[in-house]
Biotite code that builds the C-alpha atoms (Angstrom):
import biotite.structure as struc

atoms = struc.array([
    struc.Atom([-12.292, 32.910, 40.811], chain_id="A", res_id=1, res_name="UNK", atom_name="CA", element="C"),
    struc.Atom([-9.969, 33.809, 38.171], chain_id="A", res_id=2, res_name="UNK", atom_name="CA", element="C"),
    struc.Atom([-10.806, 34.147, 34.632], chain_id="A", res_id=3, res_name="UNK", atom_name="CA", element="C"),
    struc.Atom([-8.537, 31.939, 32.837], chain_id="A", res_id=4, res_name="UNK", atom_name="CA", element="C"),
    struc.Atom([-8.684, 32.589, 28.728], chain_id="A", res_id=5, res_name="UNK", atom_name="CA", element="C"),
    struc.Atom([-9.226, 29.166, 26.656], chain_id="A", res_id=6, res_name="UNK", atom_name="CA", element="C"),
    struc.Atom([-6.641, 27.437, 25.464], chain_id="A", res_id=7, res_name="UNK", atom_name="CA", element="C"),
    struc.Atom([-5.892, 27.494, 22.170], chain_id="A", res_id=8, res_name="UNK", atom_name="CA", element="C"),
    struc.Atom([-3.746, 25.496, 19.419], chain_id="A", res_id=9, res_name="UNK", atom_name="CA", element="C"),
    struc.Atom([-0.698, 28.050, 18.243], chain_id="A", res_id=10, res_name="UNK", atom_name="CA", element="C"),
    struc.Atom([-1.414, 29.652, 14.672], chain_id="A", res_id=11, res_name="UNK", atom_name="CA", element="C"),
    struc.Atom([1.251, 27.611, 12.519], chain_id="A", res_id=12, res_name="UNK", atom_name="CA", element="C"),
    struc.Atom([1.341, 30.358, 9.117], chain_id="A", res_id=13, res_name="UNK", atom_name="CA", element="C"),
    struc.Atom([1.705, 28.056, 6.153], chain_id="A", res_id=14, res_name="UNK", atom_name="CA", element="C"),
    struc.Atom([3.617, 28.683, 3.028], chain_id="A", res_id=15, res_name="UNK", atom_name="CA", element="C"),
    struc.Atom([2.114, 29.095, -0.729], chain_id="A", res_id=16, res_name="UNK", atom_name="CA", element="C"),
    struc.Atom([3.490, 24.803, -0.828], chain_id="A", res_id=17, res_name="UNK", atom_name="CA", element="C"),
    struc.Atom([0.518, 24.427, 2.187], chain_id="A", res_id=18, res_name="UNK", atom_name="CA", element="C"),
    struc.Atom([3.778, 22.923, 4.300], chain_id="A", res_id=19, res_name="UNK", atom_name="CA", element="C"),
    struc.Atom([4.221, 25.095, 7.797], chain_id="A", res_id=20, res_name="UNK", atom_name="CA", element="C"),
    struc.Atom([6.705, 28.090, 7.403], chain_id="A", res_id=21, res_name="UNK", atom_name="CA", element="C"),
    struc.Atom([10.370, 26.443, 7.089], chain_id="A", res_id=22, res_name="UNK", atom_name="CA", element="C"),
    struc.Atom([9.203, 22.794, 6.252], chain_id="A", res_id=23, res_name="UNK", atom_name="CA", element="C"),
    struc.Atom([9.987, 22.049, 2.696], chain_id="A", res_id=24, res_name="UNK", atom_name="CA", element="C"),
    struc.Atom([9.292, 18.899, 0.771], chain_id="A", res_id=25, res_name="UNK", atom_name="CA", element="C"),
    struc.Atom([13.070, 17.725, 1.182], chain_id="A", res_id=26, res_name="UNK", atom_name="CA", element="C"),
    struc.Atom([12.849, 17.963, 4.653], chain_id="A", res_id=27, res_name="UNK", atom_name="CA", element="C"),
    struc.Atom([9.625, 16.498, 5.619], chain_id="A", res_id=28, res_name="UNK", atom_name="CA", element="C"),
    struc.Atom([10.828, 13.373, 3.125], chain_id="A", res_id=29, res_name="UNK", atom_name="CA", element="C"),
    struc.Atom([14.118, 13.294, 4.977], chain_id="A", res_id=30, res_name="UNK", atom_name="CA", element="C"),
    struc.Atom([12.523, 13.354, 8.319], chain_id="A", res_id=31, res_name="UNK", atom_name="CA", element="C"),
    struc.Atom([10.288, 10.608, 7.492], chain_id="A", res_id=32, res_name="UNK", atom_name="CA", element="C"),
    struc.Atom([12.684, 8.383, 5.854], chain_id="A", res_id=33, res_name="UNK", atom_name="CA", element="C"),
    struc.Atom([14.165, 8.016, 9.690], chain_id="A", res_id=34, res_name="UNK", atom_name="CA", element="C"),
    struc.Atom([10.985, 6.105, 10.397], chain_id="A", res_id=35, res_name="UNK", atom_name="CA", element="C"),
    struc.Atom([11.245, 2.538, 9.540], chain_id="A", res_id=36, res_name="UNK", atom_name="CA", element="C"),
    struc.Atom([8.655, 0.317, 7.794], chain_id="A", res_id=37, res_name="UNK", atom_name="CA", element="C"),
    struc.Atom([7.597, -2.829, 6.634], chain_id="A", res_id=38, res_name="UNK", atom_name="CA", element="C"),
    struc.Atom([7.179, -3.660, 2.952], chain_id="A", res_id=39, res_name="UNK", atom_name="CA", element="C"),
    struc.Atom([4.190, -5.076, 1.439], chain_id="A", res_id=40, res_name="UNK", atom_name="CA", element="C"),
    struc.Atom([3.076, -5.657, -2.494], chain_id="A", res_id=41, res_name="UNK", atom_name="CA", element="C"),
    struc.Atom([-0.232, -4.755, -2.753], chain_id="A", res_id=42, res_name="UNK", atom_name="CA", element="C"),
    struc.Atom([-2.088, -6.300, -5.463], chain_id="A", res_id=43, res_name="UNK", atom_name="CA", element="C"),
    struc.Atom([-5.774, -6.532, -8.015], chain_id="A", res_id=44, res_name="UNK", atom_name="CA", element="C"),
    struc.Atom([-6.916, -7.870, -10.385], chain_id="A", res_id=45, res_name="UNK", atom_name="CA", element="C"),
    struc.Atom([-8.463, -5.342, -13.030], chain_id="A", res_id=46, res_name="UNK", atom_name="CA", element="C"),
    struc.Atom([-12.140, -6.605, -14.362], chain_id="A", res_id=47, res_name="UNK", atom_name="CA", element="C"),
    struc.Atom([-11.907, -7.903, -17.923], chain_id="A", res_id=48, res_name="UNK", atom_name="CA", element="C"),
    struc.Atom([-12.414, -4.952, -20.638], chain_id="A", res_id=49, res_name="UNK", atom_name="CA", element="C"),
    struc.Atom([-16.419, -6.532, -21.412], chain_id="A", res_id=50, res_name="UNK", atom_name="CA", element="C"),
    struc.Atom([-16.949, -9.580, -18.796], chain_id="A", res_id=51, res_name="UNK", atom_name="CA", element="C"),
    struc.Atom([-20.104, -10.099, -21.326], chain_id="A", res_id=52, res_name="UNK", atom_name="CA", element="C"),
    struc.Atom([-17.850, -11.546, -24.253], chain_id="A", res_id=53, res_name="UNK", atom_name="CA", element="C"),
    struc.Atom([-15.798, -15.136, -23.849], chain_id="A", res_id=54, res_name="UNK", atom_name="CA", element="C"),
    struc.Atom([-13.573, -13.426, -26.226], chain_id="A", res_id=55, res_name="UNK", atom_name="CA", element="C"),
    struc.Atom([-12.335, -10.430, -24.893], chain_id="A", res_id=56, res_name="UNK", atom_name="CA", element="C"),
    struc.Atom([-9.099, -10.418, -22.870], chain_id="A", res_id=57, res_name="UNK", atom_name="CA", element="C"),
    struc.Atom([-8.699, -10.805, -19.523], chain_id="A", res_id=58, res_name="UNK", atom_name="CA", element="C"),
    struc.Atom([-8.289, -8.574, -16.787], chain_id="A", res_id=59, res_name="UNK", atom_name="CA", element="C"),
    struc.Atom([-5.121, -7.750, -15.872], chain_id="A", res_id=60, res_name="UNK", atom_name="CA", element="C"),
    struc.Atom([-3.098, -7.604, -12.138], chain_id="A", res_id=61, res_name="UNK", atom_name="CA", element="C"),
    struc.Atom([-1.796, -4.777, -11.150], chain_id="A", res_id=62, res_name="UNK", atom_name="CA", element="C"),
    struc.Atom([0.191, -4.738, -8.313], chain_id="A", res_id=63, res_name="UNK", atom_name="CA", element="C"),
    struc.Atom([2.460, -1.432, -6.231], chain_id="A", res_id=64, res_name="UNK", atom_name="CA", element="C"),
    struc.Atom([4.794, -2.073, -3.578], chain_id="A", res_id=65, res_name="UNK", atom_name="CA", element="C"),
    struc.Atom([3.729, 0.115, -0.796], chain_id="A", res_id=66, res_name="UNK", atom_name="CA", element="C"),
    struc.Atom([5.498, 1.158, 2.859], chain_id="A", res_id=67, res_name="UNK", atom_name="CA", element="C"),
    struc.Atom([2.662, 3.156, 4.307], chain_id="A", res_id=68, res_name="UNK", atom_name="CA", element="C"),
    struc.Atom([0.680, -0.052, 5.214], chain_id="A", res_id=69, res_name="UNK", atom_name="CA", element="C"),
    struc.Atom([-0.605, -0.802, 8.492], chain_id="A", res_id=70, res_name="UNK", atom_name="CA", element="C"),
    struc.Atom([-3.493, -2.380, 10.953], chain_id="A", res_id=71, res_name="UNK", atom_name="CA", element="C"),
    struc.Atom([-6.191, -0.343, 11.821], chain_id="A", res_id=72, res_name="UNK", atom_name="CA", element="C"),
    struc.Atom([-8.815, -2.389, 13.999], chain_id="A", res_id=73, res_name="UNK", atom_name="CA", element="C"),
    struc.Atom([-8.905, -6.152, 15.077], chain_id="A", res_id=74, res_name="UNK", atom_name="CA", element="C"),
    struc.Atom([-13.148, -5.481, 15.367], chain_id="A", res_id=75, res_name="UNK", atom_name="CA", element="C"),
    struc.Atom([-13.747, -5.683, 12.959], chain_id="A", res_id=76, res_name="UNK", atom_name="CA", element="C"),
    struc.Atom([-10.504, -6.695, 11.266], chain_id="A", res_id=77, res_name="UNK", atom_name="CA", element="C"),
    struc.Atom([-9.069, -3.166, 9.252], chain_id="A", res_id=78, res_name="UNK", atom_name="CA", element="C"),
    struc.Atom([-6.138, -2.506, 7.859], chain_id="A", res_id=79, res_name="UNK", atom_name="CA", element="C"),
    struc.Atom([-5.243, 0.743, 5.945], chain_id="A", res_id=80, res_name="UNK", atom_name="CA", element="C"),
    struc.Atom([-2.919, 1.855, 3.038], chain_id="A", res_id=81, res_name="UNK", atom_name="CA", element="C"),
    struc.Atom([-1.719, 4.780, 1.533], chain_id="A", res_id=82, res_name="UNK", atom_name="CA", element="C"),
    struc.Atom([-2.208, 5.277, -2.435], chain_id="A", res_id=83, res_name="UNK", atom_name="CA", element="C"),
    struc.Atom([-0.095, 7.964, -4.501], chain_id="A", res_id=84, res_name="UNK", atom_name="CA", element="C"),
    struc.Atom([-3.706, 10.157, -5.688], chain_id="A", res_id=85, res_name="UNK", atom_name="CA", element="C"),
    struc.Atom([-4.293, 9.369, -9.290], chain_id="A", res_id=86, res_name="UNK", atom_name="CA", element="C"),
    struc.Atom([-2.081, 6.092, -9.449], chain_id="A", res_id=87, res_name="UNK", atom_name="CA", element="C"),
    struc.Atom([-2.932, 3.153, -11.486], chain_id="A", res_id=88, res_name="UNK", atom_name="CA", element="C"),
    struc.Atom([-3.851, 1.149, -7.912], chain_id="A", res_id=89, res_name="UNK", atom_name="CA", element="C"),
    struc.Atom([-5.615, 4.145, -6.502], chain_id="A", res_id=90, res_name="UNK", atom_name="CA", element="C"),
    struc.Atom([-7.575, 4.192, -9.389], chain_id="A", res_id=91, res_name="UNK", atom_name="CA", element="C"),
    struc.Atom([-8.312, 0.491, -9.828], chain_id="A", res_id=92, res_name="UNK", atom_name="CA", element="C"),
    struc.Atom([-9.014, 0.684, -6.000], chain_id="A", res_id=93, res_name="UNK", atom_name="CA", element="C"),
    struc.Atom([-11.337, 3.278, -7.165], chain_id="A", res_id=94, res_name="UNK", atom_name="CA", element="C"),
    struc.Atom([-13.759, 1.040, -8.764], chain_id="A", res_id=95, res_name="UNK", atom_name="CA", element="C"),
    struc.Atom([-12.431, -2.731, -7.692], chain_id="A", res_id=96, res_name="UNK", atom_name="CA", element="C"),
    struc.Atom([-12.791, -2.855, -3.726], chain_id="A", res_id=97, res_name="UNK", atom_name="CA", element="C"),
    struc.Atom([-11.028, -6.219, -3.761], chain_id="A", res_id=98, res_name="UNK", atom_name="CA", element="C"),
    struc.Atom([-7.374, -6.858, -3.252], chain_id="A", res_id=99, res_name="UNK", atom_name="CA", element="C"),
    struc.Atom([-4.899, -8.242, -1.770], chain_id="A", res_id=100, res_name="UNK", atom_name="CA", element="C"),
    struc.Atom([-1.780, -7.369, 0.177], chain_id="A", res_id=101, res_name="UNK", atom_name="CA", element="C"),
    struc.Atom([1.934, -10.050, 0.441], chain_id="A", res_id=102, res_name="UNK", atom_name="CA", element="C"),
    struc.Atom([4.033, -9.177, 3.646], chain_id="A", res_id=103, res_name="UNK", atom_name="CA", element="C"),
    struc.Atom([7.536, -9.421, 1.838], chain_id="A", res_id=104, res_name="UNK", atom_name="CA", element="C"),
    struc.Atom([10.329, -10.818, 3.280], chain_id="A", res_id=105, res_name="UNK", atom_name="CA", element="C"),
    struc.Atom([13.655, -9.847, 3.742], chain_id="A", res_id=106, res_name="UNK", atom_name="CA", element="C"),
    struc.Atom([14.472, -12.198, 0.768], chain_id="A", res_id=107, res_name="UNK", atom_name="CA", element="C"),
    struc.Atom([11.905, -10.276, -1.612], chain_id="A", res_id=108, res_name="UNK", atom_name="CA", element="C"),
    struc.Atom([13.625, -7.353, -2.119], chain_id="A", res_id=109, res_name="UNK", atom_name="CA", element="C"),
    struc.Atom([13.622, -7.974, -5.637], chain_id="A", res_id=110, res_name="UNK", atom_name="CA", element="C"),
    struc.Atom([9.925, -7.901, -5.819], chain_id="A", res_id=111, res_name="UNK", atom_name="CA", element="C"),
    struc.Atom([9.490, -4.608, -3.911], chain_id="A", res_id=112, res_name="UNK", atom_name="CA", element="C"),
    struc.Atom([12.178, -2.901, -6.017], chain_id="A", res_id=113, res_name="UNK", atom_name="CA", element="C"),
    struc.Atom([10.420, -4.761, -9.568], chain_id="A", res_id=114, res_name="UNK", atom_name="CA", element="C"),
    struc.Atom([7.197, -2.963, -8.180], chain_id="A", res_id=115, res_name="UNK", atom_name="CA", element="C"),
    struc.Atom([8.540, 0.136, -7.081], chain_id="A", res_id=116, res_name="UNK", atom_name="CA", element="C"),
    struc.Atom([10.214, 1.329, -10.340], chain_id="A", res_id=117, res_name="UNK", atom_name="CA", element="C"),
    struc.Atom([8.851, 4.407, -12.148], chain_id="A", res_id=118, res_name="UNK", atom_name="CA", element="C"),
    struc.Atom([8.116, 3.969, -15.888], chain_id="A", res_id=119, res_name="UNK", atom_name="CA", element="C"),
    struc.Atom([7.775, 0.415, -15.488], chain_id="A", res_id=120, res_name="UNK", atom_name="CA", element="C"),
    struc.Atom([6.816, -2.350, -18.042], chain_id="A", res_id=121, res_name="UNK", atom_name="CA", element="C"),
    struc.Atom([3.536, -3.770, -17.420], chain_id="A", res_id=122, res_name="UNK", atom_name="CA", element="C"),
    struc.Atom([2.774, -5.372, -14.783], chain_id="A", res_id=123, res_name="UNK", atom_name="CA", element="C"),
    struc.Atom([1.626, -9.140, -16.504], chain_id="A", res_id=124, res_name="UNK", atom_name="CA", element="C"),
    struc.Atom([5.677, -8.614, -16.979], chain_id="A", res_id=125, res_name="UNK", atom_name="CA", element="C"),
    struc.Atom([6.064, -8.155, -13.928], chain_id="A", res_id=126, res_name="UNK", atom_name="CA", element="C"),
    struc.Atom([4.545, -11.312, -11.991], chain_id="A", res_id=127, res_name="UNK", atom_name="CA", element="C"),
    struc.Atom([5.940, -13.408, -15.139], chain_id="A", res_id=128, res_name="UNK", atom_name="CA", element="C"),
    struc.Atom([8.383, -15.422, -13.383], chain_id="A", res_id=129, res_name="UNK", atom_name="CA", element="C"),
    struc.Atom([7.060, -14.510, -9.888], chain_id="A", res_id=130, res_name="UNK", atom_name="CA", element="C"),
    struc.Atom([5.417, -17.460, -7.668], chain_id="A", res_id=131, res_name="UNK", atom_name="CA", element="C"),
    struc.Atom([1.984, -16.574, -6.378], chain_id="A", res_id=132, res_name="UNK", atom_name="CA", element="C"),
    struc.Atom([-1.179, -18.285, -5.549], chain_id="A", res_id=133, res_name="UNK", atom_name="CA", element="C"),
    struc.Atom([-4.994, -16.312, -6.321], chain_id="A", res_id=134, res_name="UNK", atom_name="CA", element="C"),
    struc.Atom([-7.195, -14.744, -3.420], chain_id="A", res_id=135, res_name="UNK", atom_name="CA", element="C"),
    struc.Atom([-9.898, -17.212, -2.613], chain_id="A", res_id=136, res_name="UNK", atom_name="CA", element="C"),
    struc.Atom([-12.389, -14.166, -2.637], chain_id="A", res_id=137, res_name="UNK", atom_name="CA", element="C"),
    struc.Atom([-10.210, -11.117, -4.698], chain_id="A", res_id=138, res_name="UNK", atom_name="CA", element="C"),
    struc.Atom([-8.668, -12.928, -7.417], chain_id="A", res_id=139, res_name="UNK", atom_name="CA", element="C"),
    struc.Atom([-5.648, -11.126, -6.599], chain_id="A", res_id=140, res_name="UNK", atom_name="CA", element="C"),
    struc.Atom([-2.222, -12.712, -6.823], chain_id="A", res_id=141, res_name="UNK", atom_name="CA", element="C"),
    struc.Atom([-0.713, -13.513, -3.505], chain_id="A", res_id=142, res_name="UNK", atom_name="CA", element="C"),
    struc.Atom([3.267, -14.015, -3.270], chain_id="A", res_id=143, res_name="UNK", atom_name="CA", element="C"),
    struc.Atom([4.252, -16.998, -2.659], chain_id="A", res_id=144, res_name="UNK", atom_name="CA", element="C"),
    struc.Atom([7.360, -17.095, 0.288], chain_id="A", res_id=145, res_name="UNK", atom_name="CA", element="C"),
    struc.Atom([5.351, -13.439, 1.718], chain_id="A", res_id=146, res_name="UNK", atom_name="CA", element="C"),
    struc.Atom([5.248, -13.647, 5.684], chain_id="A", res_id=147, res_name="UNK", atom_name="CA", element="C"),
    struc.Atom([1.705, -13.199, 5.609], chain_id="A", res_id=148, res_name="UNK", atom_name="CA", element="C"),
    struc.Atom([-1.128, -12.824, 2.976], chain_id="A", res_id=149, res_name="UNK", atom_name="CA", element="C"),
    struc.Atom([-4.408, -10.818, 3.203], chain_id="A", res_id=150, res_name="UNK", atom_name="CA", element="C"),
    struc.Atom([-7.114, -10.275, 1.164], chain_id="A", res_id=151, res_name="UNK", atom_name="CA", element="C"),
    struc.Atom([-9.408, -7.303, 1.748], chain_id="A", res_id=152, res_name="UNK", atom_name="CA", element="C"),
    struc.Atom([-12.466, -5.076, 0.610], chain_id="A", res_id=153, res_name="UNK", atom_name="CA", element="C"),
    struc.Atom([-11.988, -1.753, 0.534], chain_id="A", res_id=154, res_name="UNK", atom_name="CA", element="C"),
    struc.Atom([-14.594, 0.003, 3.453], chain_id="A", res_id=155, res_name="UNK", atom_name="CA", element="C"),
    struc.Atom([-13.662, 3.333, 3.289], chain_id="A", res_id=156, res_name="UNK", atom_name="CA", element="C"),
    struc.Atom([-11.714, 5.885, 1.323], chain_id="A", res_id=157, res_name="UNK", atom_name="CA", element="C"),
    struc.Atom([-10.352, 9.365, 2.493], chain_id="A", res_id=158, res_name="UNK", atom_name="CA", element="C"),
    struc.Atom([-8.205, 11.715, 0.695], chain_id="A", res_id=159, res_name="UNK", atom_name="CA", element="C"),
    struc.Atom([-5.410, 13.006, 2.214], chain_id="A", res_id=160, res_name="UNK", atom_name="CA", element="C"),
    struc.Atom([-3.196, 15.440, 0.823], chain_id="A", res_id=161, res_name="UNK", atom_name="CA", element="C"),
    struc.Atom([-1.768, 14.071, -2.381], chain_id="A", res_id=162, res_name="UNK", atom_name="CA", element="C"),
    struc.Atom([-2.327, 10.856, -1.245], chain_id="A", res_id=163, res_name="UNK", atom_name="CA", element="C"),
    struc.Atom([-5.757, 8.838, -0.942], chain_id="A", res_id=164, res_name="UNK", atom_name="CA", element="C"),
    struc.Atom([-6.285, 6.469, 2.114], chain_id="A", res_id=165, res_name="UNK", atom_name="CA", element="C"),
    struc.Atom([-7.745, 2.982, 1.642], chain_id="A", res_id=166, res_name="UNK", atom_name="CA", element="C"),
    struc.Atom([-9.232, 1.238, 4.651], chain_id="A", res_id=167, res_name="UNK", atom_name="CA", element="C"),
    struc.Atom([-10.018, -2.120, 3.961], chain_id="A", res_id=168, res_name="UNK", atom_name="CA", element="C"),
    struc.Atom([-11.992, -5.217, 5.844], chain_id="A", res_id=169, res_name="UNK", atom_name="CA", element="C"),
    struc.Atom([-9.334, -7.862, 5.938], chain_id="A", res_id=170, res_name="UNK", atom_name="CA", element="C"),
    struc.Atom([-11.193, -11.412, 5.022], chain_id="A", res_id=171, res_name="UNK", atom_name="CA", element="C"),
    struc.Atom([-8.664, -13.763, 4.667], chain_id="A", res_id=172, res_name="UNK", atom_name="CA", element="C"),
    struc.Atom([-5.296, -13.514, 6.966], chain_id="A", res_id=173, res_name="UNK", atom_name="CA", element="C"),
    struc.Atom([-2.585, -16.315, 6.416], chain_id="A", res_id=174, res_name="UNK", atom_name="CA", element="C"),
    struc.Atom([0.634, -16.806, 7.697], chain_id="A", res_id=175, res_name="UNK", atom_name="CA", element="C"),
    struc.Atom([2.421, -18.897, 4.678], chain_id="A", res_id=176, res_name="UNK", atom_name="CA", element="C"),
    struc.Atom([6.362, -18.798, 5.603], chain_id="A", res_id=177, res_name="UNK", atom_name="CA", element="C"),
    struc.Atom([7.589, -18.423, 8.985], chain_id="A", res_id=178, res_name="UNK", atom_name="CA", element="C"),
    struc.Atom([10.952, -18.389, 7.221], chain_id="A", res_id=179, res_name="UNK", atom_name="CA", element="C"),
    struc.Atom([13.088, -15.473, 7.351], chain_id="A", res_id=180, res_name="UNK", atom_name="CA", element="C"),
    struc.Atom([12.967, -11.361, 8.620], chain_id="A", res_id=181, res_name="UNK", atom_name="CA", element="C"),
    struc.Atom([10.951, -8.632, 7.174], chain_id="A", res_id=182, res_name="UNK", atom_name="CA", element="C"),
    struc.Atom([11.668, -6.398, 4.539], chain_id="A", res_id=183, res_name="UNK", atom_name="CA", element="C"),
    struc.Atom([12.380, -3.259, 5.689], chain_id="A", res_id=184, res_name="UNK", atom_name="CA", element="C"),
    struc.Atom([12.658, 0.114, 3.707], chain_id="A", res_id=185, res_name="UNK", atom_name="CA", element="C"),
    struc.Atom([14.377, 3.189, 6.453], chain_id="A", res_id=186, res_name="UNK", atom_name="CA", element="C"),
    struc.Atom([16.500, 5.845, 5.213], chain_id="A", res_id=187, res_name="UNK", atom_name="CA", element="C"),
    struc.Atom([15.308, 5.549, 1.203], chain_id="A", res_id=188, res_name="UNK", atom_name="CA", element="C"),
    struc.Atom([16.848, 1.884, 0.887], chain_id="A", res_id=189, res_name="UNK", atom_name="CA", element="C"),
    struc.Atom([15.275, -1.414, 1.777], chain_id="A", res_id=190, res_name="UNK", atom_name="CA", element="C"),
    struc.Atom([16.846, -3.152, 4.444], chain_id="A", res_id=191, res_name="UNK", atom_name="CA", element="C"),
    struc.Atom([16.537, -6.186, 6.144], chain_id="A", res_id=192, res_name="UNK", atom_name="CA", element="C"),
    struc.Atom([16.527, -6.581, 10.702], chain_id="A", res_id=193, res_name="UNK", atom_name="CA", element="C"),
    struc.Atom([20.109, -7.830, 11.487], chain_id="A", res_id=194, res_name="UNK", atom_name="CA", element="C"),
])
């Protein structure tokens, strides 16, 4: 019999950046930009400032178009998304485990892009002139014309990285618009399936 030595994983030395040896951020980001994805608006609704007093304002949505999005179990029903660390939804998400996610279409680039911008307005300017219909059970606004509409509880969250993984129990699933392709975002630019 011959002694065989284990098998182990290669050492991969990593850099002072934590990426492998020769992987910088550019090229990671370009190398993942040749993987296409769908585009969804993920959206809350922030708990009033003092839900004790009739006269204090309102919570506001808050909403973040997001391409790392995807389905995670069908039992029980998960899906999972990926949250910048320290952005306004990962923190909301933080301490509201209700919200909702819009499946936009190929016609709602306009919405992704409105939601994507850096140094943004508010978001109550944002869903302004913006159809949408409120979560049954989040109170989060829902798109109106979206290929599909969830609304889910957040379950679980892991930090990744930079990043901060939501998993979340999907409650409601509709199918609004059959009209239309998905939005699609490959390469840096949204695009739509020809």
């Amino acid at each position: 019999m011959l002694n065989t030595p284990p098998a182990t994983s290669p050492i991969i030395p990593s850099s002072a950046s934590g990426h492998a040896e020769g992987v910088s951020n550019d090229e990671f980001r370009a190398a993942m930009s040749r993987l296409a994805s769908g585009v969804v608006l993920v959206t809350a609704r922030e708990a009033p400032l003092d839900p004790d007093d009739p006269g204090a304002p309102s919570g506001e949505d808050v909403g973040m178009t997001a391409t790392a999005f995807m389905s995670v179990s069908l039992d029980p029903p998960l899906v999972l998304v990926s949250l910048r660390e320290g952005s306004r939804m990962d923190d909301l998400l933080d301490e509201q485990p209700l919200w909702g996610v819009s499946v936009l279409s190929e016609s709602q680039r306009h919405i992704a892009g409105r939601f994507a911008m850096k140094g943004r307005v508010s978001d109550r300017l944002l869903f302004a002139d913006i159809p949408y219909v409120r979560g049954e059970y989040t109170d989060a606004p829902l798109v109106g014309g979206a290929l599909a509409v969830l609304e889910c509880r957040t379950e679980q969250r892991v930090a990744a990285g930079d990043h901060t993984l939501v998993i979340g129990r999907v409650l409601t699933a509709r199918v609004p618009s059959a009209d239309g392709g998905p939005l699609t975002y490959f390469r840096g630019r949204y695009r739509h399936l020809a």
